[in-house]
N, C-alpha and C positions, 0 to 999 in steps of 0.2 A: 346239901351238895349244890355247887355251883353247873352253870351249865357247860363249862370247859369240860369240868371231871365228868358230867354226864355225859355227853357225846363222843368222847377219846374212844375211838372205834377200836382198841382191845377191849371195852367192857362190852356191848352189845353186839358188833360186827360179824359176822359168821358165812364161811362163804356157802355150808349145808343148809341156811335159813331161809334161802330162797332171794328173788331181786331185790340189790339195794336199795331202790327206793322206797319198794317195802317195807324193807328193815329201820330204814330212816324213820320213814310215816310210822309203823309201830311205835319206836323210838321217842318219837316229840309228843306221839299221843301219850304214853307214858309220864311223859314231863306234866302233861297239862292235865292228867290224872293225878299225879300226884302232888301237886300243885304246887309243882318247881313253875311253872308258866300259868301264870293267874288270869282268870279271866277279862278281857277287855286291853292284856299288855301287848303290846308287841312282842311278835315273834325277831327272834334276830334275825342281820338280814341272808339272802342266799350265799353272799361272798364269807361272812363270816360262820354258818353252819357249813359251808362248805369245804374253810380249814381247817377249824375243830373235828370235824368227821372225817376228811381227807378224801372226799368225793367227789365229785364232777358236780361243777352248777349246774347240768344239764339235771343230774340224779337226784338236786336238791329241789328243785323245780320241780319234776314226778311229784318228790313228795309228799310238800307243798299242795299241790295243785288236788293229790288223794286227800290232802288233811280238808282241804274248802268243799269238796265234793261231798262229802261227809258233816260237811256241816260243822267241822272241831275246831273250824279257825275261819274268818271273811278277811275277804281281800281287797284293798282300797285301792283306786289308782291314783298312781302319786304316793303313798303313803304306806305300803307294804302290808304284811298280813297281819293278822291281829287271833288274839283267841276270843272265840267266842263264849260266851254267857251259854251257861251247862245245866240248867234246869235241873232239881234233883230226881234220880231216876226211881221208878219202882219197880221191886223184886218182885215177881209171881212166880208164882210156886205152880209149879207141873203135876203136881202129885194131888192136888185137891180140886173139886169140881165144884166151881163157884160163880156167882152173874160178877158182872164189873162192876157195879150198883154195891155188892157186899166187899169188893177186896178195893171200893177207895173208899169206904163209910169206916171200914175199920182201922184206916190209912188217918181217919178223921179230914176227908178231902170232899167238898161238897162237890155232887154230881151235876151234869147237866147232859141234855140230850137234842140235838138236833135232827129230826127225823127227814131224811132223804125221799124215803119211799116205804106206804104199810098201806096193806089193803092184800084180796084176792085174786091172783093171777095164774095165767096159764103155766106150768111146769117147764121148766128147761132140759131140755135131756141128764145133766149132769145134776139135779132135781129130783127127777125120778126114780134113774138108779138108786141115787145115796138115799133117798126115805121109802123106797119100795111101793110108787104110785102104781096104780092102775090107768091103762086108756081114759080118755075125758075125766081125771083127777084135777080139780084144783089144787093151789099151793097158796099158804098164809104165808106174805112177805114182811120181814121188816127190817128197812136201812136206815142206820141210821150213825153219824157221826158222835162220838163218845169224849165228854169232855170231864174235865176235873180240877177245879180251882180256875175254872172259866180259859183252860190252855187244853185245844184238841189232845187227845193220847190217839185215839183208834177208829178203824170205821168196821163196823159190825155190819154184813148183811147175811138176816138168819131166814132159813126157810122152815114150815110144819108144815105137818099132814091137816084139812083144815075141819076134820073132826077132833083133832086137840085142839086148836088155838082156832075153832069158829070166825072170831072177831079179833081181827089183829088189831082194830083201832083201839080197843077197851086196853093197850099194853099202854101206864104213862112210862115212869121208871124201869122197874126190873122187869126183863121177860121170866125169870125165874123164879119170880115172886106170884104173877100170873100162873105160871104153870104149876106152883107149888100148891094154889089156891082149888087149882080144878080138879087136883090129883095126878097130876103129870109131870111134877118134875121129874129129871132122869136123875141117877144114880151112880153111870160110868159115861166116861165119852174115851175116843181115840183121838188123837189131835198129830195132824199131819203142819212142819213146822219148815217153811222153805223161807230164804233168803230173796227179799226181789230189790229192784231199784224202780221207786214209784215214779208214775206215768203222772202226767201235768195235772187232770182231776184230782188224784185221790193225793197229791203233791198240796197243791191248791186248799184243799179242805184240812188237812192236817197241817197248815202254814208252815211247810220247807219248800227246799227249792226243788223243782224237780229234777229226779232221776237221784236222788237220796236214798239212800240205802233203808230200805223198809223192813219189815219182817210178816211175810204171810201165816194164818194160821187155818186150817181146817182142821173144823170139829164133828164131828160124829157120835150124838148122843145119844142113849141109851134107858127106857123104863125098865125095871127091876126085870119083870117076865120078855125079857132082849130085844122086844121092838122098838126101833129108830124112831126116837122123837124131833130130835131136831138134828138138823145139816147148817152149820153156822161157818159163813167165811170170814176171816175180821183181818184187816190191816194195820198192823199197830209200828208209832215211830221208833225206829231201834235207838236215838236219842235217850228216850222214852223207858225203856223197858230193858229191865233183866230177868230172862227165863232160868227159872231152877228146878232141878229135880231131884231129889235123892236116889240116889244107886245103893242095892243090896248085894253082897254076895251071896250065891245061890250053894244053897245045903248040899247038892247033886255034885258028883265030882266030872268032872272032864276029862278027856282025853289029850 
């Protein structure tokens, strides 16, 4: 399909869809998903997605300007926008509890780890709740940026209680692997999964631009007999990653 027939705003247009710029920026991201618009070509220009569509140049510029924000297209001055080089992404699966060290070794994607910060520190309020410290508790920290075929994916910062992980410096690779060793790995976690647009640091360290649309994760995990072994926050590039999970329909009937 050419890009004429793809844009004619009786195929995608819809005034219940929500702003069209939106609908736009969906739209050309689809193009360049499906790799009607390949990477490193030029985007065509606003006057001419703007007849094809039958929009406002003003609505095609939104668009535009959502696609670069995101990272799906760079913008040259002088020279227009361009699609950007789309690294292949990796699927993780929601439903299995696994270290990152096992879901890119079976990916066949060599690891790497840049450690931020690991050692024993005084507990954060939001620390103690989530692993159920006591008054004067230490907490086992470990940050650390998460990499894979030597291209950042995530930044990991896990805390423990520090009668499991005593000595957070003895973790090289997998924390899972450690804790599998001591008798501590967990068995369940909950994982709370928010949308953010990352801050210039964590921007920085994962090589996009800041204010990129990220994807926050907190973990809450779990030993067999239900006590909280680890409290793990990870920032991973939505670039990067597609979260999956399988859905079951439930035996029970409803109302």
């Amino acid at each position: 399909m050419k890009m004429e027939e793809f844009l004619k705003p009786e195929n995608w247009l819809a005034p219940a869809s929500g702003p069209r710029y939106l609908q736009l920026r969906r739209r050309l991201d689809q193009a360049i998903d499906s790799g009607l618009l390949q990477p490193g070509t030029p985007l065509p220009s606003e006057r001419e997605i703007a007849a094809l569509a039958d929009l406002s140049r003003v609505t095609v510029r939104k668009a535009i300007q959502a696609l670069a924000d995101d990272g799906a297209v760079v913008q040259r001055h002088g020279s227009g926008s361009f699609v950007a080089s789309r690294p292949p992404r990796v699927e993780q699966s929601l439903s299995q509890l696994t270290s990152f060290t096992e879901d890119m070794s079976r990916r066949g994607m060599e690891t790497k780890a840049l450690w931020l910060e690991r050692g024993l520190f005084l507990p954060s309020p939001q620390e103690v709740v989530a692993l159920g410290l006591s008054a004067g508790d230490s907490v086992s920290r470990l940050a650390r940026l998460r990499m894979a075929n030597e291209r950042p994916m995530a930044i990991e910062r896990a805390s423990l209680p520090v009668d499991v992980l005593p000595n957070p410096t003895l973790v090289q690779e997998s924390l899972y692997a450690a804790l599998d060793a001591s008798g501590h790995r967990p068995v369940r976690a909950i994982q709370k999964i928010t949308a953010i647009n990352l801050d210039d640091r964590d921007a920085d360290l994962l090589d996009v631009e800041p204010h990129t649309a990220g994807l926050k994760i907190e973990r809450t995990s779990y030993l067999p007999e239900g006590r909280v072994v680890e409290f793990t926050r990870s920032i991973y590039r939505s670039d990067a990653y597609d979260f999956v999970a399988e859905l079951r329909l439930s035996n029970s009937k409803g109302t």
